[in-house]
C-alpha positions as CSV (number, residue, x, y, z in Angstrom):
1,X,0.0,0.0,0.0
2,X,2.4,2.2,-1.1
3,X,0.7,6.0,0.1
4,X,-1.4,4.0,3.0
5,X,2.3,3.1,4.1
6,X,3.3,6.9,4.5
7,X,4.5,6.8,8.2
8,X,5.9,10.9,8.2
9,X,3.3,12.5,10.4
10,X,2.4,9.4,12.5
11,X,3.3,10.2,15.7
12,X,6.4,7.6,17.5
13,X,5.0,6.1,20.9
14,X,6.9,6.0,23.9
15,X,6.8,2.2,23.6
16,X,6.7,-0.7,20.8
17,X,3.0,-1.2,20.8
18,X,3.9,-5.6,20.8
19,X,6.8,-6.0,23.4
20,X,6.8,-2.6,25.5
21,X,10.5,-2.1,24.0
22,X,12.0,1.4,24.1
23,X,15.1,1.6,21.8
24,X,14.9,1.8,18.3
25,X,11.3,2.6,18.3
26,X,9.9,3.9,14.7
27,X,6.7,3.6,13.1
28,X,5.4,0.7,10.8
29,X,1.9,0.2,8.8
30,X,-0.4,-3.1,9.6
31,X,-2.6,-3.8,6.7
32,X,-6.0,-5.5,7.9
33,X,-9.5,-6.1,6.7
34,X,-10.7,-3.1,7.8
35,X,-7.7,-1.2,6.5
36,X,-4.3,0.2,7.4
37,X,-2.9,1.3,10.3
38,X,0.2,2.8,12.3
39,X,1.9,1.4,15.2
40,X,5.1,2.0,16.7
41,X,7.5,-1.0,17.0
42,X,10.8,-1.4,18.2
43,X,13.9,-2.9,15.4
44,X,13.3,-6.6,16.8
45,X,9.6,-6.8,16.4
46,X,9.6,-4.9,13.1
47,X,12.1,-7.7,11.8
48,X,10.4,-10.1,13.3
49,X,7.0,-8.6,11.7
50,X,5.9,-8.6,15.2
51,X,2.8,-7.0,14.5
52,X,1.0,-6.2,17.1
53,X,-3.2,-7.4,16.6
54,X,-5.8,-4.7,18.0
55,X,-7.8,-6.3,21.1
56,X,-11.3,-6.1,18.5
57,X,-13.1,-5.2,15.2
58,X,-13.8,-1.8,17.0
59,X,-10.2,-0.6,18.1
60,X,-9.2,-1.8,14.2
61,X,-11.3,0.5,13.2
62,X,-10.4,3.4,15.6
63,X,-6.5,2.8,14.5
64,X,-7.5,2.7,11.1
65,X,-9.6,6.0,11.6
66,X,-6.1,7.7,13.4
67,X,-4.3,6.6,10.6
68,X,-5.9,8.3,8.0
69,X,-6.3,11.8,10.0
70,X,-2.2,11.1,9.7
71,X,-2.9,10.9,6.2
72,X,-5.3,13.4,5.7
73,X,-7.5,11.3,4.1
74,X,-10.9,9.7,5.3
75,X,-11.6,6.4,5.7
76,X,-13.9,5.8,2.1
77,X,-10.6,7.5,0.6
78,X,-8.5,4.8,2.1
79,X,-11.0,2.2,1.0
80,X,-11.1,2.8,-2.9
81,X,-6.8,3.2,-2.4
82,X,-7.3,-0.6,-1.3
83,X,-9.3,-1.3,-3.8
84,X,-7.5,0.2,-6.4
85,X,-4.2,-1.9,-5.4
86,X,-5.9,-4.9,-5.3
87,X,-7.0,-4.5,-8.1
88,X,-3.5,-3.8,-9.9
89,X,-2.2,-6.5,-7.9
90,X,-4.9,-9.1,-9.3
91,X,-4.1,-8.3,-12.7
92,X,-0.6,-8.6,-12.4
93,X,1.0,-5.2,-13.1
C-alpha cells in the first residue's frame, strides 16, 4: 500500500506497541480487513514482523480512523486506495 504506508506524520509512541520495547522505536503500517494502520514498533519486532493485533473489530477501526487523520484522508478515501491496489495486484501489473 504504497501511500497507505506513509509513516511521516504518524506520531512515534513511547513504547513498541507488541513487546513494550523502548530503543529503536519507529513507526510501521499493519494492513487489515478493515484497512491500514500505524503502530510504533521497536527494530526486533519490526524484523520479526511482530505485528501487534488490536484487542477487536472496534479498536481496528479506531486505529485505522487515526491513521488516516495522519494521512489526511478519510476512511472511504482509504478504502477505494485498497481497492485500487488490489486491483493492480490481481491483474498482475
Amino acid at each position: 500500500m504504497s501511500g497507505l504506508d506513509d509513516t511521516s506524520r504518524c506520531p512515534v509512541a513511547a513504547a513498541c506497541a507488541t513487546c513494550g520495547g523502548t530503543s529503536k522505536l519507529a513507526v510501521a503500517t499493519i494492513d487489515t480487513p478493515v484497512g491500514v494502520y500505524c503502530a510504533t514498533l521497536c527494530g526486533r519486532c519490526a524484523q520479526a514482523e511482530g505485528m501487534v493485533r488490536p484487542p477487536s473489530w472496534g479498536a481496528a477501526i479506531d486505529l485505522v480512523t487515526a491513521h488516516c487523520g495522519h494521512l489526511g484522508i478519510d476512511v472511504d478515501q482509504m478504502a477505494e486506495l485498497m481497492d485500487a491496489e488490489r486491483a493492480t495486484d490481481a491483474d498482475g501489473w
